[in-house]
N, C-alpha and C positions, 0 to 999 in steps of 0.2 A: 308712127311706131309707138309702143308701151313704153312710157318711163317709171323710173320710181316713183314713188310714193300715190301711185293712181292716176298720173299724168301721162302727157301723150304728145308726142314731137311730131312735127310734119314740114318737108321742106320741098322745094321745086328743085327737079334734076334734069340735066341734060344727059344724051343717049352716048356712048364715048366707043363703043362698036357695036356692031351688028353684023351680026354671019350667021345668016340665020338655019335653025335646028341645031345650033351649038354653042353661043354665047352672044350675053347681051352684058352692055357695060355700061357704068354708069358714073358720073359725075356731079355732088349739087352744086346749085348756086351761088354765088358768093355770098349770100348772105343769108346762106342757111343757119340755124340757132346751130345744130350741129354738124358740121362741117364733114361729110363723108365722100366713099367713093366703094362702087365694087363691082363685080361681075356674076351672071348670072350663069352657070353652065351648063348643058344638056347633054346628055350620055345615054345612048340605046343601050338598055340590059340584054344579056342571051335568050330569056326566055320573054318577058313581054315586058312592055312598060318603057319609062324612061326615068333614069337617077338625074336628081335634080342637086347642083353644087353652088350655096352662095357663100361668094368671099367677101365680106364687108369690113372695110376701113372705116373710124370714125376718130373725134379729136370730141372727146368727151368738156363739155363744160367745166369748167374747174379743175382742167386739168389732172393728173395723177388721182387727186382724192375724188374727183369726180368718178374717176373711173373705179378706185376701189370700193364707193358707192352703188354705182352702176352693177360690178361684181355680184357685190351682196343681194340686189333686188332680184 
């Protein structure tokens, strides 16, 4: 993933559901640099296609200011 300042995070996750054509879920590692979790959702439109919904939790480095950083970028 994109961080500030032109840097880039990457972490190993585990799959936390699967139902498939409607949501995938997810969990990292415990010793991810940033510690997240979310799900992926899938939704058929009326007319074609599919809307796609990510929810993502994250525990930003440093906390609070971290993330008012994070914000800004």
């Amino acid at each position: 993933a994109k961080a500030p300042l032109g840097t880039s995070v990457e972490w190993d996750a585990e799959v936390t559901s699967d139902v498939e054509g409607e949501k995938i879920g997810w969990k990292s590692a415990e010793i991810a640099e940033v510690p997240n979790s979310g799900v992926v959702e899938f939704r058929e439109t009326k007319n074609r296609g599919t809307e796609v919904r990510v929810t993502l939790t994250y525990e930003p480095p440093a906390g609070k200011i971290g993330a008012l950083i994070a914000k800004l970028f």
